[in-house]
PDBQT receptor file of N, H, CA, C and O in Angstrom, charges set to zero:
ATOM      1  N   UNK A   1      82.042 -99.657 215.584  1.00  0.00    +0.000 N 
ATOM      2  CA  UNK A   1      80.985 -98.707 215.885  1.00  0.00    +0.000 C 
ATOM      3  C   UNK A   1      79.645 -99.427 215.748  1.00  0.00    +0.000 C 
ATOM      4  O   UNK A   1      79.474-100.280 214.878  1.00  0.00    +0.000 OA
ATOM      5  N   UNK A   2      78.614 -99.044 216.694  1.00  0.00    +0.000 N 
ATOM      6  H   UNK A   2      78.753 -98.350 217.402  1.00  0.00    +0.000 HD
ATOM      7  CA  UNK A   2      77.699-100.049 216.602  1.00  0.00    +0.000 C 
ATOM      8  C   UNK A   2      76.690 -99.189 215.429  1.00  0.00    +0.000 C 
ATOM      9  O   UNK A   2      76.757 -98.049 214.968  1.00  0.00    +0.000 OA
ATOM     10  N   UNK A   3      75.728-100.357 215.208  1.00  0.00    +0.000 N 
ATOM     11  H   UNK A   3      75.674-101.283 215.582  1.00  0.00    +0.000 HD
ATOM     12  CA  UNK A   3      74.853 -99.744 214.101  1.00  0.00    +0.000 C 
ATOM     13  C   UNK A   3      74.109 -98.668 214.277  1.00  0.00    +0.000 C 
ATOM     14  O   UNK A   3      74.190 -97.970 213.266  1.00  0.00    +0.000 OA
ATOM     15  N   UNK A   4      73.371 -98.165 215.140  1.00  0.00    +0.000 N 
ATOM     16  H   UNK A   4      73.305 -98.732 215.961  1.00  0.00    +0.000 HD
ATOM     17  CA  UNK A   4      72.484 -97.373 215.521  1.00  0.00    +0.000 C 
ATOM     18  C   UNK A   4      73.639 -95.876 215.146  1.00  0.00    +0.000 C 
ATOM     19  O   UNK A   4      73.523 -95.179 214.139  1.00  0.00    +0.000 OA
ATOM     20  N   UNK A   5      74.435 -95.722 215.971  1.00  0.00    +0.000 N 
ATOM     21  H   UNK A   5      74.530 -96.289 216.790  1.00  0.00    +0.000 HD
ATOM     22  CA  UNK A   5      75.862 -94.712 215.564  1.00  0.00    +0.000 C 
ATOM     23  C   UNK A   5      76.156 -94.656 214.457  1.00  0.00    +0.000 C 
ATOM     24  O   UNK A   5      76.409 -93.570 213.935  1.00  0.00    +0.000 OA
ATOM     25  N   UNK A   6      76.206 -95.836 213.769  1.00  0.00    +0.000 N 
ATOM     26  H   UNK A   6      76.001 -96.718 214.193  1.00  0.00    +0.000 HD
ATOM     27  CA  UNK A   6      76.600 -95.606 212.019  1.00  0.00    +0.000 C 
ATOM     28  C   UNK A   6      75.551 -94.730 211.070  1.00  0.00    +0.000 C 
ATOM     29  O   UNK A   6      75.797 -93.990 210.118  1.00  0.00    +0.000 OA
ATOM     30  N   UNK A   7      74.560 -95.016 211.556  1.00  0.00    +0.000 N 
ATOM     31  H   UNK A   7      74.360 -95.617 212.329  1.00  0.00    +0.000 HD
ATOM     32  CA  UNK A   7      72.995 -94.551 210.766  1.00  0.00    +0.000 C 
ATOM     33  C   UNK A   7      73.243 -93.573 211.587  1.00  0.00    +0.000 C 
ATOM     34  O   UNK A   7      73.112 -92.672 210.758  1.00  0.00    +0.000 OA
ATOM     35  N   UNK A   8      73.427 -93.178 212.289  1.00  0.00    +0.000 N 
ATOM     36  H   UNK A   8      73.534 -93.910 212.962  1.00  0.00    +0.000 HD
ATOM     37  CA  UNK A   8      73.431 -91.525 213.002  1.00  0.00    +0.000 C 
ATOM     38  C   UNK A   8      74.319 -90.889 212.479  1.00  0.00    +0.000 C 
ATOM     39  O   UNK A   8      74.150 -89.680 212.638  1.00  0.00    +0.000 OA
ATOM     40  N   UNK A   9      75.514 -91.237 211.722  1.00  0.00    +0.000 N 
ATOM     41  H   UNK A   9      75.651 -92.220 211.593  1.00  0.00    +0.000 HD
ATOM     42  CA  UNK A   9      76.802 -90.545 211.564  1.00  0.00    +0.000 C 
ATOM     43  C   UNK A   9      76.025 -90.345 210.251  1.00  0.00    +0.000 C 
ATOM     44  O   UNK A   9      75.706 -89.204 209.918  1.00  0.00    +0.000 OA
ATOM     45  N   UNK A  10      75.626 -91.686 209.293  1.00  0.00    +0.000 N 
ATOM     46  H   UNK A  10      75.886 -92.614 209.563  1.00  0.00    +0.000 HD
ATOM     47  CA  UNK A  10      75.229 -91.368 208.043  1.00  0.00    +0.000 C 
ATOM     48  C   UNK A  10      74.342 -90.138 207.917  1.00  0.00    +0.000 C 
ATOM     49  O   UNK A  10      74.586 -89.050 207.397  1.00  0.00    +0.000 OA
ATOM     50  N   UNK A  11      73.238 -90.594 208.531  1.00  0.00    +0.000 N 
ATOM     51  H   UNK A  11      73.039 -91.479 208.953  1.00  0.00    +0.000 HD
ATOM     52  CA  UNK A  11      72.148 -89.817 208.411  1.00  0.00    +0.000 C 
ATOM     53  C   UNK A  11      72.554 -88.007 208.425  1.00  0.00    +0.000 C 
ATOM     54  O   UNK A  11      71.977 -87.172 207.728  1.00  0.00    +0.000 OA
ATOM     55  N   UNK A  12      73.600 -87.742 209.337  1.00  0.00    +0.000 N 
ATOM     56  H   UNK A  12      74.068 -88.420 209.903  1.00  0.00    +0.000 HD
ATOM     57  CA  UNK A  12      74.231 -86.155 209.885  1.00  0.00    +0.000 C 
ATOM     58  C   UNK A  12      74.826 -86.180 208.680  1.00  0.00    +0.000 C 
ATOM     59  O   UNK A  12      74.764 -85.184 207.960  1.00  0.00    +0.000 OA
ATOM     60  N   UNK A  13      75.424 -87.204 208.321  1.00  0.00    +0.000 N 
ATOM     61  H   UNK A  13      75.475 -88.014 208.906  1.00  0.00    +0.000 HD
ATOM     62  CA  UNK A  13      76.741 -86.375 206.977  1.00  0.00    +0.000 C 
ATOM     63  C   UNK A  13      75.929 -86.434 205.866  1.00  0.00    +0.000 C 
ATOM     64  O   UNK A  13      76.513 -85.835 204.963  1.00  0.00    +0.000 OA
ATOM     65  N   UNK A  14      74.559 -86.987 205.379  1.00  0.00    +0.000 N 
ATOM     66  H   UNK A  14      74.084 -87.474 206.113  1.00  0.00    +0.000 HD
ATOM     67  CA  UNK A  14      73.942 -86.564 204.580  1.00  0.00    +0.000 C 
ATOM     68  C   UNK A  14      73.338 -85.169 204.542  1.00  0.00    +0.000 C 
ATOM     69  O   UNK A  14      73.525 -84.389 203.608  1.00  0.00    +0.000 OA
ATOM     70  N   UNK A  15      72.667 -84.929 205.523  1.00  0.00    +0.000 N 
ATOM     71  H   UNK A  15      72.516 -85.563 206.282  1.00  0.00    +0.000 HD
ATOM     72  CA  UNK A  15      72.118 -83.489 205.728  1.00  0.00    +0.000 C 
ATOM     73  C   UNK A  15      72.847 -82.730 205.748  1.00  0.00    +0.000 C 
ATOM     74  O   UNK A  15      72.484 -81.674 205.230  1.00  0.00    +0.000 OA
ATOM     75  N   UNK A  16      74.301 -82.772 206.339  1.00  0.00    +0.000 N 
ATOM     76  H   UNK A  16      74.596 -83.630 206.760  1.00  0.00    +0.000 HD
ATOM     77  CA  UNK A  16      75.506 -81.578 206.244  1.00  0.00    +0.000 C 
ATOM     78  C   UNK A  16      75.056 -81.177 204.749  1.00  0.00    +0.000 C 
ATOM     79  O   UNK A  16      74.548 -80.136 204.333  1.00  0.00    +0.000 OA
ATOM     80  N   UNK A  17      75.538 -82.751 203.870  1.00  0.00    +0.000 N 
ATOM     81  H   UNK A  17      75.950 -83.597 204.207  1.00  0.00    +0.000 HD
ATOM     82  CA  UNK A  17      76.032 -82.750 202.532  1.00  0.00    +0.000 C 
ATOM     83  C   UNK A  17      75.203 -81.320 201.532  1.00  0.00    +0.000 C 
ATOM     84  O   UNK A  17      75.462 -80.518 200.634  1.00  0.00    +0.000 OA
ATOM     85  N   UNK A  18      74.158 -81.709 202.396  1.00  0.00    +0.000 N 
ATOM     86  H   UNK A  18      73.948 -82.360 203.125  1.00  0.00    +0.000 HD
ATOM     87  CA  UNK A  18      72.659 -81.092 201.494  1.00  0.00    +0.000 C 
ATOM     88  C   UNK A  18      72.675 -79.521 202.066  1.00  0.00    +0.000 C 
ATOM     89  O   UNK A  18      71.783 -78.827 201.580  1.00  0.00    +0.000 OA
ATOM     90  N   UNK A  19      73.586 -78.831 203.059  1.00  0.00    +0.000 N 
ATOM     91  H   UNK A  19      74.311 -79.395 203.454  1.00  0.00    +0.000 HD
ATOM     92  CA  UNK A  19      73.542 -77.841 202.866  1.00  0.00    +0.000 C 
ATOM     93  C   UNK A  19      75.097 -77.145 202.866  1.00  0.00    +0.000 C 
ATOM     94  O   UNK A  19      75.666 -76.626 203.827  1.00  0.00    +0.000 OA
ATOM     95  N   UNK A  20      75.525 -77.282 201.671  1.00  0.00    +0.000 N 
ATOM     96  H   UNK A  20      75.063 -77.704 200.891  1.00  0.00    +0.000 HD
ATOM     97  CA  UNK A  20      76.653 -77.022 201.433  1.00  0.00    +0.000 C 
ATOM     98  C   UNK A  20      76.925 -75.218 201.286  1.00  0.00    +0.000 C 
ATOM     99  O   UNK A  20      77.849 -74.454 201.567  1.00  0.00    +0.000 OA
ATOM    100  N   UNK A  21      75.817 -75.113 200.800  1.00  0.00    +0.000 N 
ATOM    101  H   UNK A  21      75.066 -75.733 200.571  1.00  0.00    +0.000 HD
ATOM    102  CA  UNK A  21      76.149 -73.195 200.486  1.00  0.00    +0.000 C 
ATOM    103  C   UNK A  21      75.777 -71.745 202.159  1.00  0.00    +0.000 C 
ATOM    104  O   UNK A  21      76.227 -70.648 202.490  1.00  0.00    +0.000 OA
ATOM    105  N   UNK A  22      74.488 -72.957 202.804  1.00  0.00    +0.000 N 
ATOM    106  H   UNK A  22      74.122 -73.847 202.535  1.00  0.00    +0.000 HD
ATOM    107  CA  UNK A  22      75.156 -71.980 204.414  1.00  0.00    +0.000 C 
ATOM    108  C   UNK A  22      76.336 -72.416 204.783  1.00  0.00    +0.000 C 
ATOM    109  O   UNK A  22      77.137 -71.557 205.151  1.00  0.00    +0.000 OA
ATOM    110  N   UNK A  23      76.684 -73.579 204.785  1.00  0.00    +0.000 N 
ATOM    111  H   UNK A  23      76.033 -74.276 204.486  1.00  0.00    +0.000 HD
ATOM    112  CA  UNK A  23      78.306 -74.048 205.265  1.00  0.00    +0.000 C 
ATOM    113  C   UNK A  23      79.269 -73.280 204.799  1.00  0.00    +0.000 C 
ATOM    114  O   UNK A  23      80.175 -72.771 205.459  1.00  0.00    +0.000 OA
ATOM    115  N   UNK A  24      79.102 -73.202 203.791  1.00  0.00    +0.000 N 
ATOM    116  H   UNK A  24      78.366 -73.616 203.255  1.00  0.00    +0.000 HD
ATOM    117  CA  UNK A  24      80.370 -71.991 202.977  1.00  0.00    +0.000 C 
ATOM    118  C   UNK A  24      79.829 -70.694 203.668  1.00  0.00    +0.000 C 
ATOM    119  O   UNK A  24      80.615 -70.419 204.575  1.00  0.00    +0.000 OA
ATOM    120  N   UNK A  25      78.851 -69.823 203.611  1.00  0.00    +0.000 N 
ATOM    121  H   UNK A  25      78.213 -70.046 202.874  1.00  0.00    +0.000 HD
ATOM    122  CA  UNK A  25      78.683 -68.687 204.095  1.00  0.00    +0.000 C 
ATOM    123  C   UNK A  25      79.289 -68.649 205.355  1.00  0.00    +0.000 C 
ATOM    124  O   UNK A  25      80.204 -67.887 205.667  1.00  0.00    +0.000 OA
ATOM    125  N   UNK A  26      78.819 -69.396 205.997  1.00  0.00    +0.000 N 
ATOM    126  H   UNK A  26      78.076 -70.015 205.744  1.00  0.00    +0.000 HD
ATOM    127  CA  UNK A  26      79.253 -69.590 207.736  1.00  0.00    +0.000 C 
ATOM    128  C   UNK A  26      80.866 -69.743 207.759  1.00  0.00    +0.000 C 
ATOM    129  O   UNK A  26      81.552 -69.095 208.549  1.00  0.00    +0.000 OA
ATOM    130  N   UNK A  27      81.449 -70.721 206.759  1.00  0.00    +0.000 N 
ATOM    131  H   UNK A  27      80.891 -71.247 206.117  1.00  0.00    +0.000 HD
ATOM    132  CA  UNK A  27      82.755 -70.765 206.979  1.00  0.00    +0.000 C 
ATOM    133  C   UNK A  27      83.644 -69.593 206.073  1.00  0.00    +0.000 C 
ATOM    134  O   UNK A  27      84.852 -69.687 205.858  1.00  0.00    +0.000 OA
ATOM    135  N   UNK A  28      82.937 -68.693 205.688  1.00  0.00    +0.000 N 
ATOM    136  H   UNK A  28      81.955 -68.616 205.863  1.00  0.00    +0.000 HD
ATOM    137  CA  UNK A  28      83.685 -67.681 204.985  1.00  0.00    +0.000 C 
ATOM    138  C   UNK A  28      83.554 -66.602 206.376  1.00  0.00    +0.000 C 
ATOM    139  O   UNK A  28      84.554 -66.052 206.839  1.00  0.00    +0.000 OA
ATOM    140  N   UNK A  29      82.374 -66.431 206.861  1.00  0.00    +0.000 N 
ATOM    141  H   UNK A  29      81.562 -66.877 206.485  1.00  0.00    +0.000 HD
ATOM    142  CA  UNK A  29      82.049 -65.469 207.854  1.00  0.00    +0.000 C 
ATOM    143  C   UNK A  29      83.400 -66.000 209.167  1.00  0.00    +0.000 C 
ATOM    144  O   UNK A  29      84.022 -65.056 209.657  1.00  0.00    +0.000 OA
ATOM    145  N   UNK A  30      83.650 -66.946 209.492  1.00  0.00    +0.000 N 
ATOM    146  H   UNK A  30      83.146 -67.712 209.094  1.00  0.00    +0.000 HD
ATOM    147  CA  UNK A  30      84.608 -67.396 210.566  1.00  0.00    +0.000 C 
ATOM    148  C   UNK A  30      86.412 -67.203 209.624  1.00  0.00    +0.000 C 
ATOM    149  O   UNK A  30      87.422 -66.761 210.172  1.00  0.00    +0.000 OA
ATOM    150  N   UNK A  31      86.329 -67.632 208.313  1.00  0.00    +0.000 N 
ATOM    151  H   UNK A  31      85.508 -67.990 207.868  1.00  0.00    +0.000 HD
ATOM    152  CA  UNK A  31      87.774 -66.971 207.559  1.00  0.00    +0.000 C 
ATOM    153  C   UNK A  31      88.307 -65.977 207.737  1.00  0.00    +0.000 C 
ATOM    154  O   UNK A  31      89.497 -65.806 207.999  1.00  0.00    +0.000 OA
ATOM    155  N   UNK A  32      87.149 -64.894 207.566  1.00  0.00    +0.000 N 
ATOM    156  H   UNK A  32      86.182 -65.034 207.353  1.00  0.00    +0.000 HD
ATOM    157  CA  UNK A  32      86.824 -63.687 207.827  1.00  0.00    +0.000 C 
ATOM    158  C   UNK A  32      87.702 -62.886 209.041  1.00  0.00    +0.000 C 
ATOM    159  O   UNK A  32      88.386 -61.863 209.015  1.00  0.00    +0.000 OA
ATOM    160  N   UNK A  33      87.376 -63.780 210.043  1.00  0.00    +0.000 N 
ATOM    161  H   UNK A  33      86.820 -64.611 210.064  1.00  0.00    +0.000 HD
ATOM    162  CA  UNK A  33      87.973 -63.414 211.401  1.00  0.00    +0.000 C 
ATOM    163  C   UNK A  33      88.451 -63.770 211.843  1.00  0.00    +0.000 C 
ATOM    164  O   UNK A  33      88.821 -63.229 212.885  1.00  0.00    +0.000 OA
ATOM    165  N   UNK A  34      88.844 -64.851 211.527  1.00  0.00    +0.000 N 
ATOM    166  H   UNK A  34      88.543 -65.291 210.680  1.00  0.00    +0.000 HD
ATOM    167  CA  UNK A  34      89.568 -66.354 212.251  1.00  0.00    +0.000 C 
ATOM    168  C   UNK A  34      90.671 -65.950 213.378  1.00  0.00    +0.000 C 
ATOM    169  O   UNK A  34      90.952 -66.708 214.307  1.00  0.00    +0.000 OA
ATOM    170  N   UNK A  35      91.239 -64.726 213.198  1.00  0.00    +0.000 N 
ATOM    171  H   UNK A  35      91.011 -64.111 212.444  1.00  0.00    +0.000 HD
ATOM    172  CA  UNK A  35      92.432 -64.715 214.595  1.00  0.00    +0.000 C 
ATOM    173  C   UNK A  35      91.362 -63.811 215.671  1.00  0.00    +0.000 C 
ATOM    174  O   UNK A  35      92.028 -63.390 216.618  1.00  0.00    +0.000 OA
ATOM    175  N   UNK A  36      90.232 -63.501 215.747  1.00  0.00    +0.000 N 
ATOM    176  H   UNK A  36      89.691 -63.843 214.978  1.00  0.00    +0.000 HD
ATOM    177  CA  UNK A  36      89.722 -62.778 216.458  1.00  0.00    +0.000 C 
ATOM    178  C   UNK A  36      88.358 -63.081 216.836  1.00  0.00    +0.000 C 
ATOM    179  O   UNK A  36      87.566 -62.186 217.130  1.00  0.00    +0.000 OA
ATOM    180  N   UNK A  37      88.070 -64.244 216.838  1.00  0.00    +0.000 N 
ATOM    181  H   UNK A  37      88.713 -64.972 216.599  1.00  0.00    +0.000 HD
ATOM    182  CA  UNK A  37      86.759 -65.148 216.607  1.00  0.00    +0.000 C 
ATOM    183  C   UNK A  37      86.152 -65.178 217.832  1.00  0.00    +0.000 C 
ATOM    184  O   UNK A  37      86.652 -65.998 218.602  1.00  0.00    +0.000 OA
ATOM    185  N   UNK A  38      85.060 -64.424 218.336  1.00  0.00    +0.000 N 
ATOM    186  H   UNK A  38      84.654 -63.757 217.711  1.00  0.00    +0.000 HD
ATOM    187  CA  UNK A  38      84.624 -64.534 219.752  1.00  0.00    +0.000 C 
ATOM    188  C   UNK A  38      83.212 -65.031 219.619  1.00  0.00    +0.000 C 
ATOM    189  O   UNK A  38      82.769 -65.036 218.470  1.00  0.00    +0.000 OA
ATOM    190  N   UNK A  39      82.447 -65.437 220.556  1.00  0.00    +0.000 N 
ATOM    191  H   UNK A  39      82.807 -65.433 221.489  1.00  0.00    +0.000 HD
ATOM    192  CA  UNK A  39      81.292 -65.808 221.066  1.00  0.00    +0.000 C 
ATOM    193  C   UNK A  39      80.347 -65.130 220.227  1.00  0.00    +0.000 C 
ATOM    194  O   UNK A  39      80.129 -63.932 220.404  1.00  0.00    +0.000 OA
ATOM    195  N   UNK A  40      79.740 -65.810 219.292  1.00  0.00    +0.000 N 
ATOM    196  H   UNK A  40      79.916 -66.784 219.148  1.00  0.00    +0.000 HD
ATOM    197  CA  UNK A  40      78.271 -64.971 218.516  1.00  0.00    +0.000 C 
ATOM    198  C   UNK A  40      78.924 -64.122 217.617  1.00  0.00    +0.000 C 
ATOM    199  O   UNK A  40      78.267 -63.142 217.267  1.00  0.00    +0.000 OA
ATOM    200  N   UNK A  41      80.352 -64.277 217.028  1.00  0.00    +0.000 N 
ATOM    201  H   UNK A  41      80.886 -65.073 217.313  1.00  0.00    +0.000 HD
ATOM    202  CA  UNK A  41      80.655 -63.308 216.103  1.00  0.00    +0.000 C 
ATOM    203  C   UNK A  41      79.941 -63.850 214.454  1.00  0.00    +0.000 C 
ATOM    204  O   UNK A  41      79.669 -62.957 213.651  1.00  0.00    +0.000 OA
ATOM    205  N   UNK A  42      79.765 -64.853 214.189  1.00  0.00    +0.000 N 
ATOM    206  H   UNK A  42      79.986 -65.578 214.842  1.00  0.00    +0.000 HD
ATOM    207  CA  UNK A  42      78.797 -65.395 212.967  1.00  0.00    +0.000 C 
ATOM    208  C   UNK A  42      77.547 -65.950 213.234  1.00  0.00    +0.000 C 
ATOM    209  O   UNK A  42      76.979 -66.818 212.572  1.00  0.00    +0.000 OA
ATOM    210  N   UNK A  43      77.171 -65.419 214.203  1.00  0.00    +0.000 N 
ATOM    211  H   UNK A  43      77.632 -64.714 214.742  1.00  0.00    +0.000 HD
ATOM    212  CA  UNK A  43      75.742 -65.936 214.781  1.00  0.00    +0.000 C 
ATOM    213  C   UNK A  43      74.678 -66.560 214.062  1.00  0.00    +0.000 C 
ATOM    214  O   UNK A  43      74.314 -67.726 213.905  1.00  0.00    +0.000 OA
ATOM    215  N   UNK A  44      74.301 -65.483 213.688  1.00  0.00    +0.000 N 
ATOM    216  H   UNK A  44      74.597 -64.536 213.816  1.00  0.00    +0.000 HD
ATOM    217  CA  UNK A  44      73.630 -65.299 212.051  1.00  0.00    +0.000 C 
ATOM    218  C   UNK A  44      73.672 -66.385 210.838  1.00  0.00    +0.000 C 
ATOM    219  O   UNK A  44      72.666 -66.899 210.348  1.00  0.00    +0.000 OA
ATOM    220  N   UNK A  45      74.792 -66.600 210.507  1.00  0.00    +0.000 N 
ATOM    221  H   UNK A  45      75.609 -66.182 210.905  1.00  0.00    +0.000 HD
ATOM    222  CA  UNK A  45      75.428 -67.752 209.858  1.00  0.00    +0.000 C 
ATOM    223  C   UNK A  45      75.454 -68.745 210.078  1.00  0.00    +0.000 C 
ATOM    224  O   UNK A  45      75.044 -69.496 209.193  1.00  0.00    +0.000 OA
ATOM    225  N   UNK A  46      75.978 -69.403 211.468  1.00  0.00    +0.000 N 
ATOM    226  H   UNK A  46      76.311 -68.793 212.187  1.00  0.00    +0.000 HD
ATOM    227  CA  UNK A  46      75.943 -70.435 212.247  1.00  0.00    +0.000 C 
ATOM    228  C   UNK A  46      74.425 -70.277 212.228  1.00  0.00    +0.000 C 
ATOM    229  O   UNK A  46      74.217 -71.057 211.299  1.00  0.00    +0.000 OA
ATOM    230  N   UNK A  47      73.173 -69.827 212.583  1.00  0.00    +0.000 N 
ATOM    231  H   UNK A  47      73.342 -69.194 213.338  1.00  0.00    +0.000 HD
ATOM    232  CA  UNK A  47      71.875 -70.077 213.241  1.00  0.00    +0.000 C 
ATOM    233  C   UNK A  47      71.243 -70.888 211.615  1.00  0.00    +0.000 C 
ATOM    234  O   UNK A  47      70.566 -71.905 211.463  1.00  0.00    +0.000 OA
ATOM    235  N   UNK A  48      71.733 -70.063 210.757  1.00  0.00    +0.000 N 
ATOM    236  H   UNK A  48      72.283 -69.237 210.881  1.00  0.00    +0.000 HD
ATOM    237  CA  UNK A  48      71.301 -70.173 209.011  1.00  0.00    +0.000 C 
ATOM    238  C   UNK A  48      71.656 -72.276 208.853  1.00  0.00    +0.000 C 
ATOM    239  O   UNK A  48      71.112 -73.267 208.366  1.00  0.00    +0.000 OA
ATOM    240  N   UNK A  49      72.423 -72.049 209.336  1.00  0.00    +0.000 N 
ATOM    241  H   UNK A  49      72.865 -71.244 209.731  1.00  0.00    +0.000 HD
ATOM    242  CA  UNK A  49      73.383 -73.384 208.523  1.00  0.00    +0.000 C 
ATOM    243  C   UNK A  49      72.703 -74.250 209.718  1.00  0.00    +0.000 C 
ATOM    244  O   UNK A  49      71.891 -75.007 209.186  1.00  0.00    +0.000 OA
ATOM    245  N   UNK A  50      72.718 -74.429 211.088  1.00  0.00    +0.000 N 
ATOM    246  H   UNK A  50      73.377 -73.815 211.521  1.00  0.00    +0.000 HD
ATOM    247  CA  UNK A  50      72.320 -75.110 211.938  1.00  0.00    +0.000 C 
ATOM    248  C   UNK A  50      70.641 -75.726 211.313  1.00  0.00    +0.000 C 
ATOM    249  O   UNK A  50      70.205 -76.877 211.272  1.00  0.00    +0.000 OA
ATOM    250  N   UNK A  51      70.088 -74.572 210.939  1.00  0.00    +0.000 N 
ATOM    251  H   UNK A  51      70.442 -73.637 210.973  1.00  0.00    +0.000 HD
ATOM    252  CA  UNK A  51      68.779 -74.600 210.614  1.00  0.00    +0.000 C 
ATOM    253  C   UNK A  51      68.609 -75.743 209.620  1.00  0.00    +0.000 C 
ATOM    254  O   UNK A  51      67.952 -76.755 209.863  1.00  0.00    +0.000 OA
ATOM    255  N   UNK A  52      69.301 -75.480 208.392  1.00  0.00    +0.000 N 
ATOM    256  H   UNK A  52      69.835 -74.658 208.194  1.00  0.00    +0.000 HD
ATOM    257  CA  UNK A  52      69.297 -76.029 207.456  1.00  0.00    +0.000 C 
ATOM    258  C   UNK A  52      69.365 -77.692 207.497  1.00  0.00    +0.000 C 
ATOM    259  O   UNK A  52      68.768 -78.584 206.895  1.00  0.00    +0.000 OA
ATOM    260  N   UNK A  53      70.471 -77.644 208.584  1.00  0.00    +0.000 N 
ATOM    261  H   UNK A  53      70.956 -76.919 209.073  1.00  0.00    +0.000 HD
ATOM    262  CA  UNK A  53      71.110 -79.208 208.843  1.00  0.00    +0.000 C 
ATOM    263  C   UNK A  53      69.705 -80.328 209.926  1.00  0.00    +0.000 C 
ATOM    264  O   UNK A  53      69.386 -81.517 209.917  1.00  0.00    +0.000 OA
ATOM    265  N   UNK A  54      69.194 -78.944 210.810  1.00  0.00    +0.000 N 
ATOM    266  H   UNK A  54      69.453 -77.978 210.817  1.00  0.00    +0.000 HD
ATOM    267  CA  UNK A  54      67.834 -80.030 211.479  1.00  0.00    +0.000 C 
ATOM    268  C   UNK A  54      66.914 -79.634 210.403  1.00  0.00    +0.000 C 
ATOM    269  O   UNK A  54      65.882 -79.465 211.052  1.00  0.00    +0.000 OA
ATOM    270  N   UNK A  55      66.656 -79.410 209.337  1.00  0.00    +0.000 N 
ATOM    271  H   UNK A  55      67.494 -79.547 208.810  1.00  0.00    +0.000 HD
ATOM    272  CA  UNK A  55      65.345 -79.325 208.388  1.00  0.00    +0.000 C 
ATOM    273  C   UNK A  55      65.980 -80.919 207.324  1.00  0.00    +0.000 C 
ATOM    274  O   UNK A  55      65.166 -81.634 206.740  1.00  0.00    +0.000 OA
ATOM    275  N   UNK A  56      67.428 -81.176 207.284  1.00  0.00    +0.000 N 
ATOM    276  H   UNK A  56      68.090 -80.595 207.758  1.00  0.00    +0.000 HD
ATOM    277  CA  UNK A  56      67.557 -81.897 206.472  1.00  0.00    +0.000 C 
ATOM    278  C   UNK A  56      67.252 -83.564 207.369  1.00  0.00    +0.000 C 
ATOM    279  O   UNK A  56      66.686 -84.568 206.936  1.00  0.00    +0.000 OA
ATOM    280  N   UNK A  57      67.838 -83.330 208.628  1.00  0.00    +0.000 N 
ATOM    281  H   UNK A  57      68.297 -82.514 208.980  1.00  0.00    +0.000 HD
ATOM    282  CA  UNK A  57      67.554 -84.075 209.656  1.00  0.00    +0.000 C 
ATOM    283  C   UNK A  57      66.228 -85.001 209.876  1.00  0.00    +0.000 C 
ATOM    284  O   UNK A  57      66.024 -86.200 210.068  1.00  0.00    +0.000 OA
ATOM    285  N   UNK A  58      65.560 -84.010 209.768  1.00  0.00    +0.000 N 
ATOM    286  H   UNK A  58      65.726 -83.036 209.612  1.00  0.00    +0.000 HD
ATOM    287  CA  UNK A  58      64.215 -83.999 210.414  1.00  0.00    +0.000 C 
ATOM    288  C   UNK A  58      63.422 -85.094 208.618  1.00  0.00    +0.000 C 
ATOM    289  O   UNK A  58      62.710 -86.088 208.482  1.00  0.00    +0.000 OA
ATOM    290  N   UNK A  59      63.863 -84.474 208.007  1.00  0.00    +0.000 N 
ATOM    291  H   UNK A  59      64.442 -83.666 208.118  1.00  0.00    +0.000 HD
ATOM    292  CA  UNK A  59      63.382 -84.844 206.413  1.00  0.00    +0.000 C 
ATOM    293  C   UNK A  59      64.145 -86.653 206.144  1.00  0.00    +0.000 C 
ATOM    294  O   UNK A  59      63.594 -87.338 205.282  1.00  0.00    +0.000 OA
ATOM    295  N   UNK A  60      65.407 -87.292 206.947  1.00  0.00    +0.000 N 
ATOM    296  H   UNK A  60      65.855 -86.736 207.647  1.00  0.00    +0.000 HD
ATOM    297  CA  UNK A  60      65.975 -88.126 206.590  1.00  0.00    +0.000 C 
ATOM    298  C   UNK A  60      65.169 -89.608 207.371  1.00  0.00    +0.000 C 
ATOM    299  O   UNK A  60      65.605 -90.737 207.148  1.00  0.00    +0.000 OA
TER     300      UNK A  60
């Protein structure tokens, strides 16, 4: 993998790392429903956690 990709992978799995508690919300909200999971059913959740991950992004 070339370097530029490695520092991109790093850089994403740090910021995931750093928002671990929308990740859980979001992945409890999809548990939740998991055999019936349609388009925008954790919207909300997903938008929360997405957020979190370009604020950690943006900060790395």
């Amino acid at each position: 993998m070339p370097a530029p990709v490695r520092r991109t992978v790093k850089t994403l799995a740090a910021a995931v790392s750093t928002c671990s508690a929308p990740a859980a919300v979001y992945g409890q909200c999809i548990n939740k429903i998991f055999g019936d999971v349609q388009k925008d059913s954790c919207r909300a959740e997903f938008v929360a956690f997405k957020e979190c991950v370009t604020k950690a992004m943006k900060r790395a």
